[in-house]
The first five atom37 places (N, CA, C, CB, O) and aatype in JSON, in Angstrom:
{
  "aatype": [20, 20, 20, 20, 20, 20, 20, 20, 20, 20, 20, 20, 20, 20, 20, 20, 20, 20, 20, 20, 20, 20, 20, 20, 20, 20, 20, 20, 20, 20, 20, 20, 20, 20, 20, 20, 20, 20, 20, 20, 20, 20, 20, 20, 20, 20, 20, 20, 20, 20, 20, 20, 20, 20, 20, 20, 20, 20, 20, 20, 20, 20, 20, 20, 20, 20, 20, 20],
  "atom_mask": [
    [1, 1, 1, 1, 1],
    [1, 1, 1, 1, 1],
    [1, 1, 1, 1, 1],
    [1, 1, 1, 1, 1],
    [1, 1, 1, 1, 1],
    [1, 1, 1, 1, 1],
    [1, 1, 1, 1, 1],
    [1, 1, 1, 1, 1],
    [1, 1, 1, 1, 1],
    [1, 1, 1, 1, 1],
    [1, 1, 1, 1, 1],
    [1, 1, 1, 1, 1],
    [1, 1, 1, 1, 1],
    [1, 1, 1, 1, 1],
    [1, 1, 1, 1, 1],
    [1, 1, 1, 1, 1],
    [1, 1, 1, 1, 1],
    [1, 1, 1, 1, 1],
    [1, 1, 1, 1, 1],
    [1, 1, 1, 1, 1],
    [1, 1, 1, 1, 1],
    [1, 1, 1, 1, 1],
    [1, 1, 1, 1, 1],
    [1, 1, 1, 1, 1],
    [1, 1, 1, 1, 1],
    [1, 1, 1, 1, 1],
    [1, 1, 1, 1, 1],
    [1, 1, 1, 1, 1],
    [1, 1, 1, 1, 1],
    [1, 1, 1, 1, 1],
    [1, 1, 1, 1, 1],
    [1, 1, 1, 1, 1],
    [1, 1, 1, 1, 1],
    [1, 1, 1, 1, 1],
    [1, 1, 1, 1, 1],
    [1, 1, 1, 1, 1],
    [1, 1, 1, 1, 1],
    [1, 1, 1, 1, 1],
    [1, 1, 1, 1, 1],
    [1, 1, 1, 1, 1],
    [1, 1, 1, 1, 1],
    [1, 1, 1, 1, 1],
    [1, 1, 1, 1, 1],
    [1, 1, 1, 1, 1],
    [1, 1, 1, 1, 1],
    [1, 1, 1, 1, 1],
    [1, 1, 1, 1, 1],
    [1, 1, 1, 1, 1],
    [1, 1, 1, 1, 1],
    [1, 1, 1, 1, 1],
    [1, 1, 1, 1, 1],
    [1, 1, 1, 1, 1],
    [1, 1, 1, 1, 1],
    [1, 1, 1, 1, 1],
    [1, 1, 1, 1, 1],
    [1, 1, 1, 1, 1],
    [1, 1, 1, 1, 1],
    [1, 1, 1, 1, 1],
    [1, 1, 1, 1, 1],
    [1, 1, 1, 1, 1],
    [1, 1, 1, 1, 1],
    [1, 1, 1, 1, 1],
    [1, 1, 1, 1, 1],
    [1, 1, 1, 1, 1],
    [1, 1, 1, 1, 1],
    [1, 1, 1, 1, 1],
    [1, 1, 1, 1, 1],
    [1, 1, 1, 1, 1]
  ],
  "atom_positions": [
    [[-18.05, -1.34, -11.61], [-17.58, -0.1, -11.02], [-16.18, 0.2, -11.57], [-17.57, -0.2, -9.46], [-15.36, -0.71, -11.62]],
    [[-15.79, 1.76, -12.08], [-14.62, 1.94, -12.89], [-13.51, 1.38, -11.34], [-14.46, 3.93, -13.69], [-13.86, 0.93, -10.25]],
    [[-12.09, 1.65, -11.91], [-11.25, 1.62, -10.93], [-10.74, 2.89, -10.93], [-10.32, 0.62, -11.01], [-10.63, 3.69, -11.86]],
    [[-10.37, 3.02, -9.47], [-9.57, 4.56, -8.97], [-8.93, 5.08, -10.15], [-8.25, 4.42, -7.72], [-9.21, 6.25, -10.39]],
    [[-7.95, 4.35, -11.15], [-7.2, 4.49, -11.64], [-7.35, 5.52, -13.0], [-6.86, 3.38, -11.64], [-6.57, 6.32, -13.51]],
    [[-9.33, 4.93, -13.46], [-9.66, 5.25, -14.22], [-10.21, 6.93, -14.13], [-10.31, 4.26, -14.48], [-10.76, 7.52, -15.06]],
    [[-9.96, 7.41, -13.02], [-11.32, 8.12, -12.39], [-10.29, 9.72, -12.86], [-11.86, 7.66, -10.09], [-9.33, 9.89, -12.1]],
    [[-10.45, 10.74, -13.93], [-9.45, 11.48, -14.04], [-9.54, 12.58, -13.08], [-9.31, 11.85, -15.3], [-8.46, 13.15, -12.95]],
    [[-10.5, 13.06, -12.36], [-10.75, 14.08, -11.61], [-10.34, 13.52, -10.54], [-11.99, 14.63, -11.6], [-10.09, 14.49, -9.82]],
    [[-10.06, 12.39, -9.83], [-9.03, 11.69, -8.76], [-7.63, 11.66, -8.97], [-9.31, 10.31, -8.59], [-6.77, 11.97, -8.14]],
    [[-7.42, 11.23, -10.28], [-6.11, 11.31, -10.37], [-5.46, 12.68, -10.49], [-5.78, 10.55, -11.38], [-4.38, 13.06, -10.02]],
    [[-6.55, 13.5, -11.41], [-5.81, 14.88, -11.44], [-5.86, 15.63, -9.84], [-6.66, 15.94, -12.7], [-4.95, 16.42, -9.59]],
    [[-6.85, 15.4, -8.81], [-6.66, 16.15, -7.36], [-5.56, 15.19, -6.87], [-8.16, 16.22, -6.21], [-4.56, 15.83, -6.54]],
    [[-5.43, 13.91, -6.73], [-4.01, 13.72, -6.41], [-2.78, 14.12, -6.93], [-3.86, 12.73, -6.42], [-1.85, 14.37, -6.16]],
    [[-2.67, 14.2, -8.07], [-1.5, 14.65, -8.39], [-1.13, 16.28, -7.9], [-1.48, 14.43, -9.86], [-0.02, 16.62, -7.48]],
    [[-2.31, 17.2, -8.03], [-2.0, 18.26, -7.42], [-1.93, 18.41, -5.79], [-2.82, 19.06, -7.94], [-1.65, 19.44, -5.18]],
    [[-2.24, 17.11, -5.22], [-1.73, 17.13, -3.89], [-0.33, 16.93, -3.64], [-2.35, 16.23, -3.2], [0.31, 17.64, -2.86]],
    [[0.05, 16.15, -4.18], [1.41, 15.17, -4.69], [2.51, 16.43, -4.56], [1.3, 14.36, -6.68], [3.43, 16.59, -3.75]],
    [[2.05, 17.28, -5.7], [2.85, 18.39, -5.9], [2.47, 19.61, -4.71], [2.6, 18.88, -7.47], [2.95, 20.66, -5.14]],
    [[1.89, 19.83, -3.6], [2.05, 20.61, -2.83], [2.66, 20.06, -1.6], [1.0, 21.2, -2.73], [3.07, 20.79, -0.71]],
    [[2.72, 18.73, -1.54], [3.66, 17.65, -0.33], [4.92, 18.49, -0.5], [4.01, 15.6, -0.79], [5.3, 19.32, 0.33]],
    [[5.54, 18.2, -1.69], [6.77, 18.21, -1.99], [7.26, 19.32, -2.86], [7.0, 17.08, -2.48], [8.45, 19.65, -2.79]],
    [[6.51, 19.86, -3.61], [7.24, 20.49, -4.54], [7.39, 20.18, -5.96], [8.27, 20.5, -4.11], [7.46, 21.04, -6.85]],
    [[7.44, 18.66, -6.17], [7.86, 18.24, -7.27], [9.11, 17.76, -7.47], [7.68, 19.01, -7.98], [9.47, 17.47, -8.61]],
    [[10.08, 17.6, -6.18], [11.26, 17.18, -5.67], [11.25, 16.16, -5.69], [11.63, 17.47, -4.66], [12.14, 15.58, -6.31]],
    [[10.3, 15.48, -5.05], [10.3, 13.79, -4.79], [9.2, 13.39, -5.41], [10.22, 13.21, -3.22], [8.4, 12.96, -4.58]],
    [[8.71, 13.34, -6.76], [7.28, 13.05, -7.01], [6.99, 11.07, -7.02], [6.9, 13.92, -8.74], [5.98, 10.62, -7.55]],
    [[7.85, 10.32, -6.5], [7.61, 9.39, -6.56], [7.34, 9.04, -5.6], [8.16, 8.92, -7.01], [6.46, 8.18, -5.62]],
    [[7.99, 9.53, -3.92], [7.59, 9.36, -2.77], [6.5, 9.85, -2.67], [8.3, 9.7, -1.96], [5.64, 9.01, -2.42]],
    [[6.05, 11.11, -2.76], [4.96, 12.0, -2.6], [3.57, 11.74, -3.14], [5.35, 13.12, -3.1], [2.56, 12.0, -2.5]],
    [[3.58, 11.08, -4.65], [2.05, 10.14, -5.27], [2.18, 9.08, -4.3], [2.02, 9.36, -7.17], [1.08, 8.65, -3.96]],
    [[3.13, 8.54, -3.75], [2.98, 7.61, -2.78], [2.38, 7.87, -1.49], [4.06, 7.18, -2.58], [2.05, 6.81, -0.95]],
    [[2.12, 8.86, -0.82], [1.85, 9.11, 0.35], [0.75, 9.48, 0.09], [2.59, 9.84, 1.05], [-0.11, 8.92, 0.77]],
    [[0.22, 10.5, -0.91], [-0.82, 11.02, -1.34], [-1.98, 9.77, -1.24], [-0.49, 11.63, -2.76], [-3.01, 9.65, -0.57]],
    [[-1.25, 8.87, -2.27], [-2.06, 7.9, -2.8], [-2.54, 7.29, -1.13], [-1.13, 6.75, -4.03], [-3.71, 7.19, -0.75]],
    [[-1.47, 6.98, -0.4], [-1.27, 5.99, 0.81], [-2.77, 7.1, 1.76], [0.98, 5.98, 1.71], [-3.6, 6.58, 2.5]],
    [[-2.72, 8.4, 1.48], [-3.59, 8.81, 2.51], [-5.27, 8.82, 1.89], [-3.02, 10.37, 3.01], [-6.3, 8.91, 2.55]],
    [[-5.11, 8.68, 0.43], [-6.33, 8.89, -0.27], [-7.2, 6.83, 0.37], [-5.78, 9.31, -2.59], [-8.4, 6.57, 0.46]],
    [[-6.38, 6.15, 0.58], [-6.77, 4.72, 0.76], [-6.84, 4.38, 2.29], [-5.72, 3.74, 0.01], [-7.78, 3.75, 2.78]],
    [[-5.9, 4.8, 2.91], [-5.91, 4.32, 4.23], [-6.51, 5.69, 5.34], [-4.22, 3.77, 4.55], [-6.82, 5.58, 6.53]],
    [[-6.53, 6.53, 4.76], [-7.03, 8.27, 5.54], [-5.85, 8.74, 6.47], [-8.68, 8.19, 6.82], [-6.02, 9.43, 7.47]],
    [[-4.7, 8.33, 6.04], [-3.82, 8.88, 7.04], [-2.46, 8.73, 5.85], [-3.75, 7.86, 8.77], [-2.3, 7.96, 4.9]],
    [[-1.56, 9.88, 6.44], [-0.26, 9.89, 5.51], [0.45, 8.9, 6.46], [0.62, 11.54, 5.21], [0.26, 8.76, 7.67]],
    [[1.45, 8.13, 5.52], [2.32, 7.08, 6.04], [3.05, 7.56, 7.19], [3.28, 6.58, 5.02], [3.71, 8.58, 7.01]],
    [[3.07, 7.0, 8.41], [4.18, 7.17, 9.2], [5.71, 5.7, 8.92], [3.33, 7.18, 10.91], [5.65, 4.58, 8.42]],
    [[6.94, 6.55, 9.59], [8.41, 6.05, 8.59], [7.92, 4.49, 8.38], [10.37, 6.15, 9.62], [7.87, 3.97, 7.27]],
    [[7.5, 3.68, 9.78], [7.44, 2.5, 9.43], [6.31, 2.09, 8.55], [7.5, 1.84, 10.48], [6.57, 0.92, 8.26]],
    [[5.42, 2.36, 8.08], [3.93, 2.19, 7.3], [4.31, 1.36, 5.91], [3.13, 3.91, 6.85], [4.73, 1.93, 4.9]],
    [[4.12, 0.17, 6.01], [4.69, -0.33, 4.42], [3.16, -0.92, 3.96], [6.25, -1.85, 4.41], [3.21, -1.84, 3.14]],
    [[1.88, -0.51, 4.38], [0.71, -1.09, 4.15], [0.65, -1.01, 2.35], [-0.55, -0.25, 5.07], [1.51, -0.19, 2.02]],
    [[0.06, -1.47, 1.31], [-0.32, -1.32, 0.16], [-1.11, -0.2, -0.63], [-0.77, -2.19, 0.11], [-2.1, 0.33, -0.14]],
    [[-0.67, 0.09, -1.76], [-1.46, 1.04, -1.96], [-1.68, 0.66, -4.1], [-0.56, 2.75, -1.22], [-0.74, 0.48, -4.88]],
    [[-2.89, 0.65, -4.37], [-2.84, 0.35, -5.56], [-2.49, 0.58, -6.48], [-3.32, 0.28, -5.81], [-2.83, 1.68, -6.92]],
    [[-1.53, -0.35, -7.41], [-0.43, 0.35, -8.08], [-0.55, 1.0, -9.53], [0.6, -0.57, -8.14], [0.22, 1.43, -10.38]],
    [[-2.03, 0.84, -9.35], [-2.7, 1.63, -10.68], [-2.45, 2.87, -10.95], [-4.06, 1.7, -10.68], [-1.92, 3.57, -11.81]],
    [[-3.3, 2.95, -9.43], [-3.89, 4.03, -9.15], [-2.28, 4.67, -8.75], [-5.25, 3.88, -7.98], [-2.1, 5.46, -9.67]],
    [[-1.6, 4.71, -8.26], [-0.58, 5.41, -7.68], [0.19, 5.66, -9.12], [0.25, 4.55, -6.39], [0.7, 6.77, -9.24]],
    [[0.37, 4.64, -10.35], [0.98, 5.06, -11.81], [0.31, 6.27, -12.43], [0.82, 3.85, -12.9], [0.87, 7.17, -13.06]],
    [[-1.11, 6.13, -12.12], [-2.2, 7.17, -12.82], [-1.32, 8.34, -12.14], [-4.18, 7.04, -12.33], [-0.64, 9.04, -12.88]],
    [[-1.32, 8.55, -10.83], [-1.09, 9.72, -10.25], [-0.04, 10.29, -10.59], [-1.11, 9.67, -9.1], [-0.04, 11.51, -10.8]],
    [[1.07, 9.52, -10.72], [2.42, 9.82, -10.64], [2.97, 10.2, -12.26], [3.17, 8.48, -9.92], [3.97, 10.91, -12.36]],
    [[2.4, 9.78, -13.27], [2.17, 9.99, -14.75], [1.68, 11.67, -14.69], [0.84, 8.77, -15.47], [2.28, 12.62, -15.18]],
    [[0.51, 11.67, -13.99], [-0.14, 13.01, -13.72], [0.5, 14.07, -13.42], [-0.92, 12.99, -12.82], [0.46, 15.16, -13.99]],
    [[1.32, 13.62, -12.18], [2.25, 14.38, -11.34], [3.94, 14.91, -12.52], [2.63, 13.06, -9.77], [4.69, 15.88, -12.51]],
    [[3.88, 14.0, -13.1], [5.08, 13.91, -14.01], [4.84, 15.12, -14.99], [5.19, 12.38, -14.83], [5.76, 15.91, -15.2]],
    [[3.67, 15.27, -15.57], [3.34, 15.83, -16.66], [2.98, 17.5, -16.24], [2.14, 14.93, -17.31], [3.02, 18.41, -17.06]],
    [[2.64, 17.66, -14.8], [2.56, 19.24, -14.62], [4.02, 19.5, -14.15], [1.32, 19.83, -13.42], [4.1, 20.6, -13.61]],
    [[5.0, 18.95, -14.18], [6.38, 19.56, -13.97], [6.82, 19.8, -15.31], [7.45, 18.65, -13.16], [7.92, 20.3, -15.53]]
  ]
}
């Protein structure tokens, strides 16, 4: 089975989530939360330090990087 990471129609709808969180202001927090809600089904609350795969969250955030 591929990994999340590999999957480009995942990474590309996260990243365009990424960028409606925020703007494109914080795109490192924001693939983070994205990512954090695409795995756990909920956006992080302040204390939430659960894991999120760091593949998959580079894929996104590469993604996210490249439409700014």
């Amino acid at each position: 089975m591929p990994a999340a990471a590999d999957d480009q129609a995942l990474v590309a709808a996260l990243a365009r989530e990424s960028l409606a969180l925020g703007g494109g202001t914080e795109p490192e927090r924001d693939c983070w939360r994205v990512v954090h809600r695409h795995v756990h089904g909920m956006l992080p609350s302040e204390y939430d330090i659960r894991e999120v795969p760091e593949e998959l969250y580079l894929a996104v955030l590469a993604a996210c990087r490249a439409e700014l």
